[in-house]
KOLMIRO-109954 format. One record per atom (N, C-alpha, C, O): residue number from 1; x, y, z. Coordinates in steps of 0.1 Angstrom, whole numbers, plus 2048, in hexadecimal, padded with zeros to 3 digits. Layout:
pos->NUM px->X py->Y pz->Z
...
! end
This chain:
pos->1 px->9AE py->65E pz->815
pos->1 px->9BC py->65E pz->811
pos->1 px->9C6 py->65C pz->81C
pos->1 px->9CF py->654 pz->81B
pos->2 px->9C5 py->663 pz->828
pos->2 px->9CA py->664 pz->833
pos->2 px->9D0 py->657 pz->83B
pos->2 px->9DB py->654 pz->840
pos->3 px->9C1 py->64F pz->83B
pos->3 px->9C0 py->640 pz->83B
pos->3 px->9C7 py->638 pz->833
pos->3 px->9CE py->62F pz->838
pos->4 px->9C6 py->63A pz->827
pos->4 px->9D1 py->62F pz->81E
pos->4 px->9DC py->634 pz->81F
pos->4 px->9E2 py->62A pz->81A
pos->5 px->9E4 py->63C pz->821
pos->5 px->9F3 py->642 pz->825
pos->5 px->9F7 py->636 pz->834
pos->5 px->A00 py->62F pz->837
pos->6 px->9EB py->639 pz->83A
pos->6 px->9F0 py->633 pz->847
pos->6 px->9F2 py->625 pz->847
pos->6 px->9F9 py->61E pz->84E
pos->7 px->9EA py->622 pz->83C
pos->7 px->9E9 py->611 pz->83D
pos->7 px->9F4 py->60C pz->835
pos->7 px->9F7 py->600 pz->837
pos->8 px->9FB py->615 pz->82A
pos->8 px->A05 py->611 pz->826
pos->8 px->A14 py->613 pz->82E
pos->8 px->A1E py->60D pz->82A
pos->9 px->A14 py->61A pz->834
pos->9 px->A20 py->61F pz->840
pos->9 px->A20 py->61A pz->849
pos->9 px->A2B py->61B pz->84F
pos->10 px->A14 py->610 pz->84D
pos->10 px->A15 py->604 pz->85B
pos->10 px->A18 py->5F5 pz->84D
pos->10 px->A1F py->5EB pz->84F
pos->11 px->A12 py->5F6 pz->845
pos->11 px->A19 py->5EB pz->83B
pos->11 px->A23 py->5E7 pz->837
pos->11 px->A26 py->5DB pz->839
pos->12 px->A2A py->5F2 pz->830
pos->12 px->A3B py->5F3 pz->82F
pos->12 px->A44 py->5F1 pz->838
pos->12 px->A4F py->5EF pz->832
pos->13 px->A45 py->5F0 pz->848
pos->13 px->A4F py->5EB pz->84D
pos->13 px->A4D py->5DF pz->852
pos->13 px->A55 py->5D8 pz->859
pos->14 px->A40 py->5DC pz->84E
pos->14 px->A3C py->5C8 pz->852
pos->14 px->A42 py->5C3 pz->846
pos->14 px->A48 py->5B8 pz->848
pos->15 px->A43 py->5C7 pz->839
pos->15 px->A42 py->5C6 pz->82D
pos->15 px->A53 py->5C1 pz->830
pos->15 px->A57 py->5B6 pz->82D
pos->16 px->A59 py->5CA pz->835
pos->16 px->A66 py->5CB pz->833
pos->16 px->A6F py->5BF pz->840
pos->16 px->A7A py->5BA pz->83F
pos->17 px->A67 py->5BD pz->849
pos->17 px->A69 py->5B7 pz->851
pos->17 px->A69 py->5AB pz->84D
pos->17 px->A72 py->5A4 pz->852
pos->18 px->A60 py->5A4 pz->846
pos->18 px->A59 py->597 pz->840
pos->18 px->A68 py->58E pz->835
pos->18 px->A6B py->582 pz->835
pos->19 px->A6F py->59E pz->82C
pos->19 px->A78 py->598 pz->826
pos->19 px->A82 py->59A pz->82E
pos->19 px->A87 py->5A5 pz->82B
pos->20 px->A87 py->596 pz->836
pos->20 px->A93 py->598 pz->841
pos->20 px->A96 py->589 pz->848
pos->20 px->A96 py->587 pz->854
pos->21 px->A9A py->581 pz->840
pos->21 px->AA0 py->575 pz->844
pos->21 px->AA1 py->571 pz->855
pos->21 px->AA8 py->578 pz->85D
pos->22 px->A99 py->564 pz->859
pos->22 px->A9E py->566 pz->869
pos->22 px->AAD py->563 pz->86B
pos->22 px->AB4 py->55C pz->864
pos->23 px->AB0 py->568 pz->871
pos->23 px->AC3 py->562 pz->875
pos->23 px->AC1 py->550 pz->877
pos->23 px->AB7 py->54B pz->87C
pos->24 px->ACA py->54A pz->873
pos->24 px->ACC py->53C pz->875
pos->24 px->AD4 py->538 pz->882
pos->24 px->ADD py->53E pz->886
pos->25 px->ACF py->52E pz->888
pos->25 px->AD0 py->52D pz->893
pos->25 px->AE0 py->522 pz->891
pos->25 px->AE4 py->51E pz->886
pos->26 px->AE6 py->51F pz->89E
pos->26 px->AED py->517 pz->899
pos->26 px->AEB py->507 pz->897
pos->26 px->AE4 py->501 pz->89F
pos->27 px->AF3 py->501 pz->88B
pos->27 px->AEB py->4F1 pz->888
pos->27 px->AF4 py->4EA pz->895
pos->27 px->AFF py->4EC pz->899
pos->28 px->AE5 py->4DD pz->899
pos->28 px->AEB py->4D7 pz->8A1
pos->28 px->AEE py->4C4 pz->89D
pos->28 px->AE8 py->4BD pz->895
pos->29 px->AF8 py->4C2 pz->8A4
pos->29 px->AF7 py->4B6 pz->89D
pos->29 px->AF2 py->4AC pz->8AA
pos->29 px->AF6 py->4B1 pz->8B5
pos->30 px->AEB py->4A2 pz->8AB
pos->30 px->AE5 py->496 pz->8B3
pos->30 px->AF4 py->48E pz->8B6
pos->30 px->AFC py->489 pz->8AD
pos->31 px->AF3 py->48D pz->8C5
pos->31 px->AFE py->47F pz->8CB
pos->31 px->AF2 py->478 pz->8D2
pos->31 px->AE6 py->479 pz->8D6
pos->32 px->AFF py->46E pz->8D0
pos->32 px->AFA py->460 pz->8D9
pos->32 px->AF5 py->45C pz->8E7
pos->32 px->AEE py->453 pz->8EB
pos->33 px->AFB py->46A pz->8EF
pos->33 px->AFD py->467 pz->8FD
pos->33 px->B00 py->476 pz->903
pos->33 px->AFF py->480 pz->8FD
pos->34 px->B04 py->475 pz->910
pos->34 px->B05 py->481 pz->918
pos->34 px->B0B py->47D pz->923
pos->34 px->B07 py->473 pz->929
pos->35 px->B16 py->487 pz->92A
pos->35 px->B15 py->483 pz->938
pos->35 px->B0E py->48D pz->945
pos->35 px->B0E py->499 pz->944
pos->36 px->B0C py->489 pz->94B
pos->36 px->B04 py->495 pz->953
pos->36 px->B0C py->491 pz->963
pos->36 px->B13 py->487 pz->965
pos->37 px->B09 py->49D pz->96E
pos->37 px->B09 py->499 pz->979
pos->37 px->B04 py->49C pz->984
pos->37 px->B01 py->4A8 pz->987
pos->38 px->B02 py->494 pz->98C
pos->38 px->AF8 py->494 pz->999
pos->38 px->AF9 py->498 pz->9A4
pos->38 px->B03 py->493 pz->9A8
pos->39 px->AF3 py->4A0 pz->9AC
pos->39 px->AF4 py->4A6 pz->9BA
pos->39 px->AE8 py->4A4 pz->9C8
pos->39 px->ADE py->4AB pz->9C8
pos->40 px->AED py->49C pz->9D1
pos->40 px->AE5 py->49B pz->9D9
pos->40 px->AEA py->4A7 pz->9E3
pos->40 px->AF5 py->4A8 pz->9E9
pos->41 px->ADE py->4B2 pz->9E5
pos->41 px->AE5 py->4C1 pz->9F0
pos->41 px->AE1 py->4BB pz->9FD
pos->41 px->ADD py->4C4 pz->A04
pos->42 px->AE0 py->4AE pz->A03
pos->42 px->ADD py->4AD pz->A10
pos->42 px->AE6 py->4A3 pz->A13
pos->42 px->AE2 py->49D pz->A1E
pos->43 px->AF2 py->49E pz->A0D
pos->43 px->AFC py->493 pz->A0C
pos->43 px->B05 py->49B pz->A0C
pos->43 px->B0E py->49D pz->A14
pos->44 px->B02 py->4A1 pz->9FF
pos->44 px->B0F py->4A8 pz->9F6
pos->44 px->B19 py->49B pz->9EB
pos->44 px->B25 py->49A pz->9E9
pos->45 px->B0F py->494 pz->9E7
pos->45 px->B14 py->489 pz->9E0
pos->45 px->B11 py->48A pz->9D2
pos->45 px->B06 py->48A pz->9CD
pos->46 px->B1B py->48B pz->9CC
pos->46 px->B1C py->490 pz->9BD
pos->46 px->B1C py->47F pz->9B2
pos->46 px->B1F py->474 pz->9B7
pos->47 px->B19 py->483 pz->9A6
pos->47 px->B1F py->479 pz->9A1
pos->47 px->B1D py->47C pz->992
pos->47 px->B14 py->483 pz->98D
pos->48 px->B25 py->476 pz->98C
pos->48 px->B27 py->477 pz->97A
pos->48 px->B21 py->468 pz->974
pos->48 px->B24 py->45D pz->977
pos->49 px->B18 py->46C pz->96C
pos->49 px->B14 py->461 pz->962
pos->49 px->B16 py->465 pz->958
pos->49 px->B19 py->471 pz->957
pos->50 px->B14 py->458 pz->948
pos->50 px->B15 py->45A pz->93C
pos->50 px->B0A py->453 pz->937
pos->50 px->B09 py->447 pz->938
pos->51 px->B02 py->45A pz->933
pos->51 px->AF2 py->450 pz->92D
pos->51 px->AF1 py->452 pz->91A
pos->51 px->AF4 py->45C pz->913
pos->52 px->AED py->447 pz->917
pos->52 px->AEC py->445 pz->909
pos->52 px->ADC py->448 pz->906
pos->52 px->AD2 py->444 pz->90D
pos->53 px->ADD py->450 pz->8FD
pos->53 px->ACD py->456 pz->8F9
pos->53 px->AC3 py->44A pz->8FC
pos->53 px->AC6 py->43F pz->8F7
pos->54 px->AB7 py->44D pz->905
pos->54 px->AAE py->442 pz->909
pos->54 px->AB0 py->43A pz->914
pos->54 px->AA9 py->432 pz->919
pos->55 px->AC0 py->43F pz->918
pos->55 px->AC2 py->433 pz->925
pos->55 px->ABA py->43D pz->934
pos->55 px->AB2 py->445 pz->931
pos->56 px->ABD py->43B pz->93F
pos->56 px->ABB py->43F pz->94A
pos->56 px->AC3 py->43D pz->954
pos->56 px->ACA py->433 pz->952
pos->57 px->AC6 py->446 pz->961
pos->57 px->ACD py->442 pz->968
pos->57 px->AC7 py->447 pz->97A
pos->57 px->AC0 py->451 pz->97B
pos->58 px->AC9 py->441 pz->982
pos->58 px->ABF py->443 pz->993
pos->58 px->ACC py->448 pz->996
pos->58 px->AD7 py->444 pz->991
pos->59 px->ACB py->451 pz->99E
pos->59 px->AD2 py->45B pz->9A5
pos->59 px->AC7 py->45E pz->9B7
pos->59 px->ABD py->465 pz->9B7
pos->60 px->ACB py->457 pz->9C2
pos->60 px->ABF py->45C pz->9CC
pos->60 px->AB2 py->457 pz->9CB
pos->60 px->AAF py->44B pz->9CD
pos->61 px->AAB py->460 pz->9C8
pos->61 px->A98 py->45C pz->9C5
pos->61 px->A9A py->462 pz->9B4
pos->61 px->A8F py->462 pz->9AE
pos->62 px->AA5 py->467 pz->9AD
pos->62 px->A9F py->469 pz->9A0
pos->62 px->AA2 py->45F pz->997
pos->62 px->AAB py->457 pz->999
pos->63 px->A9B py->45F pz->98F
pos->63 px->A9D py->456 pz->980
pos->63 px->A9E py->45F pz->978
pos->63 px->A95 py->467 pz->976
pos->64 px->AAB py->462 pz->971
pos->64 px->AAE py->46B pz->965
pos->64 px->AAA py->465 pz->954
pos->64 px->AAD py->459 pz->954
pos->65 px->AA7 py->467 pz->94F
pos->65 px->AAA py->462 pz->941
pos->65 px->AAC py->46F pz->932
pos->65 px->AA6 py->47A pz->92E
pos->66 px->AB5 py->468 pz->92E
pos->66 px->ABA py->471 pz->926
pos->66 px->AB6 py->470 pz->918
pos->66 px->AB9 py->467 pz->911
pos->67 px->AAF py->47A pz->913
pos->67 px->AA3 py->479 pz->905
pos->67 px->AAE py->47B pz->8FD
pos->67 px->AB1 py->471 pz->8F6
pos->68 px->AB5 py->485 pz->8FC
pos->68 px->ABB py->48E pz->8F3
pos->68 px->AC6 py->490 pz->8F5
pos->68 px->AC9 py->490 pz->901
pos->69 px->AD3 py->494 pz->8E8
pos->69 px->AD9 py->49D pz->8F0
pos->69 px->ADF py->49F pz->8E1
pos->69 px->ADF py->497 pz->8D8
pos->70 px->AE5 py->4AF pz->8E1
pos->70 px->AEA py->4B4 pz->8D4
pos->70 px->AF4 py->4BE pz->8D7
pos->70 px->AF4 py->4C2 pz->8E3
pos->71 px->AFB py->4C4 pz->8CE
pos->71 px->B07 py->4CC pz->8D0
pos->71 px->B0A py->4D3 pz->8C2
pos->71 px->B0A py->4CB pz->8B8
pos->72 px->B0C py->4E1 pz->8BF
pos->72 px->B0F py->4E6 pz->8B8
pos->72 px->B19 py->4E2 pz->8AA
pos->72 px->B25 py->4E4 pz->8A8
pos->73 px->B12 py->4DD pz->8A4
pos->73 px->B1D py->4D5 pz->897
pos->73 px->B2C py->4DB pz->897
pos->73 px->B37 py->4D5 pz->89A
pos->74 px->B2B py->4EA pz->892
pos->74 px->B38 py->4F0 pz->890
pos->74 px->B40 py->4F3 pz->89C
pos->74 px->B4A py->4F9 pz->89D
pos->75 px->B38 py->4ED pz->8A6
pos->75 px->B4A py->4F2 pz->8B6
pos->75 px->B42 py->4E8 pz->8BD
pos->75 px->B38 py->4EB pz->8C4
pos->76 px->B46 py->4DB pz->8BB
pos->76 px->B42 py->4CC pz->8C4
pos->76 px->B42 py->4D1 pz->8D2
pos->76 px->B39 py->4D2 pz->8DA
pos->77 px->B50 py->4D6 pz->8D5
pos->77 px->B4F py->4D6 pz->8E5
pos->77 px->B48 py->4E5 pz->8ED
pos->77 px->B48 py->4E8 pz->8F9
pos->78 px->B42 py->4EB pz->8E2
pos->78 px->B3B py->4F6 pz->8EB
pos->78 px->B2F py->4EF pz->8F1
pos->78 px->B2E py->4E3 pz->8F1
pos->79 px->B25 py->4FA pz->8F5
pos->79 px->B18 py->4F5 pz->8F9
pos->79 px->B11 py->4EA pz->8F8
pos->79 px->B0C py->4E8 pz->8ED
pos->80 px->B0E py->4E1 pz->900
pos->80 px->B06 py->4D6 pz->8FE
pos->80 px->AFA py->4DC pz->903
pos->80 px->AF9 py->4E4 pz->90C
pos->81 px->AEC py->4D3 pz->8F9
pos->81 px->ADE py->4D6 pz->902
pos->81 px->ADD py->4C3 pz->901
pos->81 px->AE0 py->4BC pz->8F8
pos->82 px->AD8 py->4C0 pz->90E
pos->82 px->AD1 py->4B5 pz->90D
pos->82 px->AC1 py->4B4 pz->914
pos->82 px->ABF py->4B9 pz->91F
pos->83 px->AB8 py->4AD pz->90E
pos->83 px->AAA py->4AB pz->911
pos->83 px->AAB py->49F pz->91B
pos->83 px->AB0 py->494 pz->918
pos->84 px->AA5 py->4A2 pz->928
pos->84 px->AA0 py->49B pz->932
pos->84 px->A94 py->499 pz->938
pos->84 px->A8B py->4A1 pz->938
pos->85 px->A94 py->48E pz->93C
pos->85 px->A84 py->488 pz->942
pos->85 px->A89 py->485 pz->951
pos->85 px->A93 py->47E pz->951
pos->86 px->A84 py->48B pz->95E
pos->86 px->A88 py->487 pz->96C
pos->86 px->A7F py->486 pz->970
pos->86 px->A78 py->490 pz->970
pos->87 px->A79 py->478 pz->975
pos->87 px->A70 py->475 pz->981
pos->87 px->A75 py->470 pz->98C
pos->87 px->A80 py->46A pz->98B
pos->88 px->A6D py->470 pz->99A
pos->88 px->A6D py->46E pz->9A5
pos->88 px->A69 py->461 pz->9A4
pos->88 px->A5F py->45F pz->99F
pos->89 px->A72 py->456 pz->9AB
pos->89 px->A77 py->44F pz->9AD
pos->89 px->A65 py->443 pz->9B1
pos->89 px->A5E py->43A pz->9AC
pos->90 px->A65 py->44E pz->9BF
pos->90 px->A5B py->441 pz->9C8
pos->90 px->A49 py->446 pz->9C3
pos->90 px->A3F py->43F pz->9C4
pos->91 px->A4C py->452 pz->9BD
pos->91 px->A3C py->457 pz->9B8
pos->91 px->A3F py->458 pz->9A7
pos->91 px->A3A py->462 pz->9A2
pos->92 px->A44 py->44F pz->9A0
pos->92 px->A45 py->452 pz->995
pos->92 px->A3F py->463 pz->989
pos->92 px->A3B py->466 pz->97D
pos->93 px->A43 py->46C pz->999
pos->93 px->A3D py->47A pz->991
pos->93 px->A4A py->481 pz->989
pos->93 px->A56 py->482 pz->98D
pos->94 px->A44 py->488 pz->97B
pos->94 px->A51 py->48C pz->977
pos->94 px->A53 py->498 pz->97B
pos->94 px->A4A py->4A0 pz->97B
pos->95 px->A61 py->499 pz->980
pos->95 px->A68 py->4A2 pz->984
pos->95 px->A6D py->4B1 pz->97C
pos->95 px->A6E py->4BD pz->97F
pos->96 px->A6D py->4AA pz->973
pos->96 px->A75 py->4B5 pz->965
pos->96 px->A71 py->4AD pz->957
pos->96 px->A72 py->4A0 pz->957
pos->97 px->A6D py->4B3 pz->94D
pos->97 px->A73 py->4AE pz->93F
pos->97 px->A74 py->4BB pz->936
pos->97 px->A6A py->4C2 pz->934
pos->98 px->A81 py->4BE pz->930
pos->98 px->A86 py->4CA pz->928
pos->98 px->A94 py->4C4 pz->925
pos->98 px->A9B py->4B9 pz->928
pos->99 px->A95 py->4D3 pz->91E
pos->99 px->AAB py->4D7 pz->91B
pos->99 px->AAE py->4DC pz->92A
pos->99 px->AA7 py->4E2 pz->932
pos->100 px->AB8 py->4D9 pz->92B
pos->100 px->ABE py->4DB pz->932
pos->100 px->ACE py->4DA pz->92C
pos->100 px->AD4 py->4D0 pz->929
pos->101 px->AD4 py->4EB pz->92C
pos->101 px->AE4 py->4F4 pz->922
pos->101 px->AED py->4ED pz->92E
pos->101 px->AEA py->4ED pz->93A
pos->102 px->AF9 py->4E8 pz->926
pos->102 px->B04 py->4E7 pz->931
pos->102 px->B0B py->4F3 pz->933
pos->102 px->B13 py->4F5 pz->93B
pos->103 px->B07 py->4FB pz->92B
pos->103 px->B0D py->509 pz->92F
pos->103 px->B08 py->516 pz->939
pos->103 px->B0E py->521 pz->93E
pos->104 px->AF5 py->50D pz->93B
pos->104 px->AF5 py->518 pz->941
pos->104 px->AE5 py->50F pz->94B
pos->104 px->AD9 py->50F pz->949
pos->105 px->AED py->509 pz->956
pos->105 px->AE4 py->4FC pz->959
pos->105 px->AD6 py->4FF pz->960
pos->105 px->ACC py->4F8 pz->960
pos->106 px->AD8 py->50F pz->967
pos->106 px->AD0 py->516 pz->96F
pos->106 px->AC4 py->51D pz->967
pos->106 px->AB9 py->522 pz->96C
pos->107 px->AC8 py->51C pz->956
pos->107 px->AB9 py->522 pz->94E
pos->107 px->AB0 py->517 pz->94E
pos->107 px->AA4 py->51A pz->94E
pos->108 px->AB4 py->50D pz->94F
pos->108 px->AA8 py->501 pz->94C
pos->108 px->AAA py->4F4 pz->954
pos->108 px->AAB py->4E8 pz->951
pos->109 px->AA9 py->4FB pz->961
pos->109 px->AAE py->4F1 pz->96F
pos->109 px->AA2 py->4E6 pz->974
pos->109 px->A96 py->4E7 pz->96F
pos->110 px->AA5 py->4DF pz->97C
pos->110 px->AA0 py->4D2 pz->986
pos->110 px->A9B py->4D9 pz->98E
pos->110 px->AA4 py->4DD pz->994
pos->111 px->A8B py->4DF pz->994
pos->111 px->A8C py->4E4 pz->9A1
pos->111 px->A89 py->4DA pz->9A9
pos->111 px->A7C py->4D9 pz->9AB
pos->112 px->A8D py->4D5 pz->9AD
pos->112 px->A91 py->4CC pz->9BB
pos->112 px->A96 py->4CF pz->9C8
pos->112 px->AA2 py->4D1 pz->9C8
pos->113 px->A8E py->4D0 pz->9D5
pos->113 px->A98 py->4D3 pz->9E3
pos->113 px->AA7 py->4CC pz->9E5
pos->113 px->AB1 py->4D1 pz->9EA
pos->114 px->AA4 py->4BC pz->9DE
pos->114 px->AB3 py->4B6 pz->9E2
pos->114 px->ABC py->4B6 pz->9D6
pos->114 px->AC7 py->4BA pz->9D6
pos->115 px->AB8 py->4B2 pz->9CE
pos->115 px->AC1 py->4AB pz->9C0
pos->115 px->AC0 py->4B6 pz->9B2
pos->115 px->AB7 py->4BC pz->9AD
pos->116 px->ACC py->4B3 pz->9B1
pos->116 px->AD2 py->4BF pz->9A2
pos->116 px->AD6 py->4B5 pz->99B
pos->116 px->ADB py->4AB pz->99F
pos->117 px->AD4 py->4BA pz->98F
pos->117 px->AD5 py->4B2 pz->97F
pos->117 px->ADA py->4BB pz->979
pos->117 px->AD6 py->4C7 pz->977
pos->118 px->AE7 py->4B5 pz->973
pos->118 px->AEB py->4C2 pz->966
pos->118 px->AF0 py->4B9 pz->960
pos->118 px->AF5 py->4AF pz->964
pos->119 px->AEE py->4C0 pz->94F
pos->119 px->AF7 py->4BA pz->944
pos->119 px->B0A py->4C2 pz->944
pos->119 px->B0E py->4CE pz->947
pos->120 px->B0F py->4B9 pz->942
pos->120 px->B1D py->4B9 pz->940
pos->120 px->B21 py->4BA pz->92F
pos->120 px->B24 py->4C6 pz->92B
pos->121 px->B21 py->4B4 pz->92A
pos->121 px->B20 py->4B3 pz->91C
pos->121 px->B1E py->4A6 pz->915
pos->121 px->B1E py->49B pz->91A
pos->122 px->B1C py->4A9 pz->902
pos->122 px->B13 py->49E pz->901
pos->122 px->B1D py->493 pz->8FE
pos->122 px->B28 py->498 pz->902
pos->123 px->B20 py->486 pz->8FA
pos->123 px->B27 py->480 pz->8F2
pos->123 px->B31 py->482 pz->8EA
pos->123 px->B39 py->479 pz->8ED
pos->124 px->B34 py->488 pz->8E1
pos->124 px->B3D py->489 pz->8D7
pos->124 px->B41 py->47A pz->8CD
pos->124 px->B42 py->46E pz->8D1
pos->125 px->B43 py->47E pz->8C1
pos->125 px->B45 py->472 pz->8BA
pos->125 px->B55 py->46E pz->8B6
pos->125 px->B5B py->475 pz->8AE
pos->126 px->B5B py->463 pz->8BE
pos->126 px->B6D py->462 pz->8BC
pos->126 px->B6D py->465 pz->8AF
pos->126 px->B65 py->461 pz->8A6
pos->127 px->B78 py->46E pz->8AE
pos->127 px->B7E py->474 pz->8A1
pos->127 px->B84 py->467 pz->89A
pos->127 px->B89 py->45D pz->8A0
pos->128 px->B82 py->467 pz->88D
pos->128 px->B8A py->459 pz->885
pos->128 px->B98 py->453 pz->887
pos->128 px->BA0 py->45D pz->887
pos->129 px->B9C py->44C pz->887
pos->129 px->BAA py->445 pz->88A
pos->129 px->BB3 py->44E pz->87D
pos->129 px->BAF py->450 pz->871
pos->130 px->BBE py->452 pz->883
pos->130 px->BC6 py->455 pz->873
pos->130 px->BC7 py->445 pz->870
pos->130 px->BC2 py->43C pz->876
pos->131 px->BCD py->446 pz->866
pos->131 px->BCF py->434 pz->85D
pos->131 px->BDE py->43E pz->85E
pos->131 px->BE0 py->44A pz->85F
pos->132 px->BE6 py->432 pz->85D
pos->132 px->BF9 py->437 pz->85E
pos->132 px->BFC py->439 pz->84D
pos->132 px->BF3 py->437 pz->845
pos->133 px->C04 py->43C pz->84C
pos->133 px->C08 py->443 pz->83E
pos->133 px->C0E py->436 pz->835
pos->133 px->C18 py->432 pz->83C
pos->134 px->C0C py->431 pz->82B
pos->134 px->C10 py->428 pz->824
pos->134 px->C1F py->42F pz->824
pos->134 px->C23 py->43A pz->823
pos->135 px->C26 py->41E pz->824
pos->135 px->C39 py->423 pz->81F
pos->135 px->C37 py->423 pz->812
pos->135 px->C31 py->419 pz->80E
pos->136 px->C3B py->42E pz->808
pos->136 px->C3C py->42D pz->7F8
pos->136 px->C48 py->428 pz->7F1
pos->136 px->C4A py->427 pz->7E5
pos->137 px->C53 py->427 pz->7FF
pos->137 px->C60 py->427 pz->7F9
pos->137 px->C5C py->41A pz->7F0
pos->137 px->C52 py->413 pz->7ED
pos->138 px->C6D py->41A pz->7EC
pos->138 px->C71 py->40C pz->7E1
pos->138 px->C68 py->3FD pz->7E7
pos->138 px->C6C py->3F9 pz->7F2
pos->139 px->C60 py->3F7 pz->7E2
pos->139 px->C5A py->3EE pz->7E4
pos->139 px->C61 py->3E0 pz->7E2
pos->139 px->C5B py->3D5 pz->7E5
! end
């Protein structure tokens, strides 16, 4: 008896845990593109690109290419994550491939002695043109 008490009292809060909805994460929507930017620490020569999902761009000995990139549907200009591929240039070894947050570039960094890669943010899609307001007056 002792035994089935117990097995029902380690049951009931799995039981209860099981119906407990996970929290929803926030929806992301897919862009086109991203701009990121480059740091050589033995120059000190920076630089800004803009790559279109699938393009690539050489910075030094790296080849960047940009897989991915997405942004929180409901606040466009918060957080960008974009997905990168970095290989070394003359040894075609890869360097990095992950997310990499423009918010927080040091969680999911490049380790490299010379060269830093960070995302900036992703693309954004131009807002629609207004159309000008028809005149209704007397025609």
């Amino acid at each position: 008896m002792r035994a089935l008490l117990l097995l029902l009292a380690l049951a009931l809060p799995a039981a209860a845990q099981e119906d407990q909805a996970e929290p929803a994460g926030p929806e992301f929507t897919e862009s086109t593109g991203a701009e990121l930017r480059f740091l050589d620490k033995l120059t000190s020569e920076t630089g800004d690109v803009a790559l279109d999902v699938g393009q690539a761009a050489k910075f030094g000995r790296l080849v960047v290419q940009l897989d991915s990139c997405r942004y929180p549907t409901g606040n466009p200009a918060s957080d960008a994550e974009a997905h990168l591929t970095i290989l070394e240039e003359t040894t075609n070894t890869q360097l990095f491939a992950g997310w990499m947050l423009a918010s927080s570039p040091a969680l999911s960094a490049l380790d490299h002695p010379r060269y830093d890669v960070w995302v900036l943010n992703c693309v954004l899609p131009e807002p629609p043109a207004e159309e000008p307001a028809e005149d209704t007056e007397n025609e």
